[in-house]
C-alpha positions, -999 to +999 in steps of 0.1 A: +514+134+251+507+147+217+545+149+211+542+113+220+516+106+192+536+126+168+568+105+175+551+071+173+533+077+146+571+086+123+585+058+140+559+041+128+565+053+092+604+041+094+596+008+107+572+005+072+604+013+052+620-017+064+590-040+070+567-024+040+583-003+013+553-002-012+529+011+021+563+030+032+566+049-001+530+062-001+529+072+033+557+098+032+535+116+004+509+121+035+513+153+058+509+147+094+485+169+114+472+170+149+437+169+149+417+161+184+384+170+170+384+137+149+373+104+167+408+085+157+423+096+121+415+101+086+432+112+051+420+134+025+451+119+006+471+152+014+474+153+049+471+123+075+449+136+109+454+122+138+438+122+175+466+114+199+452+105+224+436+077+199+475+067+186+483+064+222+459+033+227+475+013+199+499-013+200+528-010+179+516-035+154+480-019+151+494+013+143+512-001+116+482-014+101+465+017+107+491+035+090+485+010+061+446+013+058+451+052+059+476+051+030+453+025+006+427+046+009+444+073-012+467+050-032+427+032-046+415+068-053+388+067-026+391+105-017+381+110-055+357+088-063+327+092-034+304+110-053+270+116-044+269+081-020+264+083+021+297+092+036+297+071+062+284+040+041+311+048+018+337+046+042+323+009+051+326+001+020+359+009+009+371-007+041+357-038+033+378-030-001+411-029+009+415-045+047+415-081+029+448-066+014+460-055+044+455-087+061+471-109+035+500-084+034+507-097+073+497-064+089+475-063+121+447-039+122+429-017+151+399-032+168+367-038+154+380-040+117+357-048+087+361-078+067+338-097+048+351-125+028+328-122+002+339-091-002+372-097-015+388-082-052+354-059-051+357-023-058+342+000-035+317+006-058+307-027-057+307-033-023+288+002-020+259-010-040+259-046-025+254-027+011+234-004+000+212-028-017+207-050+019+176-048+036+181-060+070+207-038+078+251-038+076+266-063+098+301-054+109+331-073+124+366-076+129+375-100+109+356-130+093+341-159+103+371-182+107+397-148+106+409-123+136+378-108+158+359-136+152+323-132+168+328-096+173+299-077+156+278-050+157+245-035+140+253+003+138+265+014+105+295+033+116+331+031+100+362+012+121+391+032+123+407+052+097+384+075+082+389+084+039+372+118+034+370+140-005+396+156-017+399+194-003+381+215-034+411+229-044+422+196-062+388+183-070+393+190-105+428+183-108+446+148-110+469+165-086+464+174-050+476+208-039+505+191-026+512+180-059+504+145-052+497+122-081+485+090-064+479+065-099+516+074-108+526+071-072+512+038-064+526+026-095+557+035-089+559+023-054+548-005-068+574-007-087+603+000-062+587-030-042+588-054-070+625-047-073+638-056-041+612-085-042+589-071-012+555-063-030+526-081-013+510-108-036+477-087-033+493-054-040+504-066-075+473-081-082+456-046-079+484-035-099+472-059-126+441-048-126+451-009-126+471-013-150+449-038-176+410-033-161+386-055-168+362-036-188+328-043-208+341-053-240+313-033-259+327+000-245+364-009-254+350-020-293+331+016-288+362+035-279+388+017-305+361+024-332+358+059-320+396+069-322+394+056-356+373+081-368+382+109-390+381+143-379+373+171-403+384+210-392+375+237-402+394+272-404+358+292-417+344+285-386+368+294-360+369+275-325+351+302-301+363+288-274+396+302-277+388+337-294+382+355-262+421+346-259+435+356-289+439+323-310+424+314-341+423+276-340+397+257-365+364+239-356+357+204-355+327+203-382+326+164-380+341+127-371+333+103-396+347+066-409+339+060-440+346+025-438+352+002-416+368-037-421+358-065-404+370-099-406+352-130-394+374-162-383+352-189-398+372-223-392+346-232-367+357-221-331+331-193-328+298-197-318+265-187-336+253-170-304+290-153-301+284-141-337+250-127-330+257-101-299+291-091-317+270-083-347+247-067-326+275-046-310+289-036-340+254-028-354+247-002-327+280+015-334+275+019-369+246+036-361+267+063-349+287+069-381+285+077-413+302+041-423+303+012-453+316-020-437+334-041-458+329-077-445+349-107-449+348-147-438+380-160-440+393-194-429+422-208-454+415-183-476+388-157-479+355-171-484+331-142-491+335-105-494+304-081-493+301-048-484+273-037-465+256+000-459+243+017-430+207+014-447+214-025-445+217-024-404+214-047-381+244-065-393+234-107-395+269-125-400+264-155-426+297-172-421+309-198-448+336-221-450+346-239-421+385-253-425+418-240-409+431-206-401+453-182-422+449-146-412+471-133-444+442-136-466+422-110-453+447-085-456+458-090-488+424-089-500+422-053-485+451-047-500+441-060-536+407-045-530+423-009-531+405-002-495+415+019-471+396+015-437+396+035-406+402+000-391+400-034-394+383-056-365+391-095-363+368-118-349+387-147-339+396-176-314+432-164-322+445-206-326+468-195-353+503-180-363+499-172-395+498-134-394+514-112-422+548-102-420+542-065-419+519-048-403+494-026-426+490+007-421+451+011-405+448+000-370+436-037-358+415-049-335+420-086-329+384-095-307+394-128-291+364-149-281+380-174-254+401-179-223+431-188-245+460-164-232+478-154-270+489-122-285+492-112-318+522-096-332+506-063-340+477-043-333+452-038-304+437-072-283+405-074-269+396-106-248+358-116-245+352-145-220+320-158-216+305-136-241+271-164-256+266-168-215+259-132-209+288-122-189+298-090-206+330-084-191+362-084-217+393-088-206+405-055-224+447-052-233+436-018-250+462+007-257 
């Protein structure tokens, strides 16, 4: 019987390669063991235990899907990312994350599967917090109101099928498993594989989307651009002690400084005074940080006011003046004529223009687009904010 299992379950794994390749590609990564202690399987994204007897129950179709579930679970960096949270309501919840997926990619699950519509393109943080958060207890069902199991529900707060357990210890620390499995580069370049004989599952490539470009809080990505701008000062008097007891001699950071920082405000009259007010805010609470003169320009047309303004001077309040078109040439060839040399330069900006120089200087630039416009500038670093005078503090960060 368990010879059975065992045979199903690679049968089950060739019949991906044909049907699935993205779900096919991941799962050979995945050892199989034997393992009639669990209830049905699990993954600790080295190995994939199963209880036979449990494989033996499922139709053909269901342990495809199982096989699926199992292999997400890894592939979205569940056995890594648990934490401190309840196992078993962390199982729920990264069910809930990825059998939407699974469904839209034409798989059948096992019984008694958990979906929740409203759920849907949540992490399993998310969903974590939103169960965790409910006070009249976890309502669980195969499928959705109008999906597959419909009225089939139940109370307790146990996981369907398919268990994702931590990472063994040995690997905890490592972005490799002790089988040497890197699952961010693998599921990117199943991904891949997929996309080029056209069989990667519309929901698949959205998650690769958002792997690949997150959507982050805009004020962190302004915090970490800002930050790799800074200079670092080493020195060799004070040796790094962290490596002495090896016998290298390498210099100590002594301190990370910009001494000034550019920033350019798009004044034709796209940007909101609200928008102005928690970007100068932002900016204000970095500065903080560092060391920093900001030299401060309102361009339109042409530059309308330069002014420089000290740490001592902080909170920044943007004044903006003019009001006409859009060149962005002017502010750089004030920097230029200016004889500055910034860590960076950031650009506030609706982004509704070509005009952008011909070469691209020599600091790095941060265009910060305020809108849902989709354009890219021909240099430099792009952060989208959408929504930012309604609160929603989510930017849509293409940050390199």
């Amino acid at each position: 019987m368990s010879g059975d299992a065992r045979q199903r379950l690679v049968k089950a794994r060739t019949t991906l390669i044909l049907q699935h390749p993205f779900f096919a590609t991941l799962a050979l990564r995945l050892k199989l063991l034997e393992d009639k202690g669990c209830a049905d399987a699990w993954t600790d994204g080295e190995v994939l235990g199963y209880n036979p007897d449990y494989l033996l129950t499922l139709k053909e179709n269901e342990l495809l899907g199982l096989m699926a579930h199992l292999v997400m679970h890894p592939a979205c960096g569940h056995h890594r990312r648990r934490g401190g949270r309840n196992v078993q309501l962390w199982n729920i919840a990264c069910d809930y994350a990825i059998n939407w997926l699974l469904l839209d990619a034409g798989f059948t699950l096992p019984p008694d599967f958990l979906l929740i519509e409203g759920f849907r393109e949540m992490s399993a943080e998310a969903v974590y917090s939103r169960l965790f958060e409910t006070s009249d207890g976890i309502r669980e069902r195969g499928g959705d109101e109008d999906g597959p199991g419909k009225g089939r529900e139940r109370e307790e707060k146990t996981p369907a099928a398919g268990e994702v357990r931590d990472a063994p210890l040995q690997s905890q620390g490592a972005d490799l498993g002790a089988e040497g499995v890197d699952w961010e580069q693998a599921f990117i370049n199943a991904a891949n594989t997929a996309r080029e004989i056209g069989r990667l599952p519309r929901g698949v490539e959205q998650l690769v989307a958002r792997r690949l470009n997150p959507r982050l809080d805009w004020r962190q990505i302004l915090s970490r651009f800002i930050e790799r701008s800074a200079r670092f000062d080493y020195s060799w008097m004070t040796p790094n002690r962290r490596y002495i007891h090896q016998g290298y001699y390498f210099p100590s950071l002594i301190n990370s400084e910009l001494h000034q920082i550019a920033v350019a405000v798009d004044t034709s009259g796209s940007i909101s005074r609200t928008e102005m007010d928690q970007f100068a805010a932002e900016l204000s609470a970095i500065m903080e940080q560092y060391p920093a003169t900001l030299s401060l320009f309102y361009c339109d047309m042409q530059v309308r006011r330069y002014e420089e303004v000290e740490r001592s001077e902080l909170p920044l309040r943007l004044e903006p003046v003019g009001g006409g078109g859009t060149d962005f040439r002017p502010v750089f060839r004030r920097i230029e004529q200016e004889g500055l040399q910034p860590a960076c330069l950031l650009y506030l900006t609706d982004l509704r223009c070509h005009l952008f120089p011909a070469v691209e200087p020599g600091y790095p630039v941060l265009w910060v687009q305020i809108g849902d416009e989709e354009r890219k500038p021909p240099f430099g670093d792009l952060l989208r904010v959408t929504g930012l005078a309604r609160g929603v503090h989510e930017g849509d960060g293409v940050y390199k």
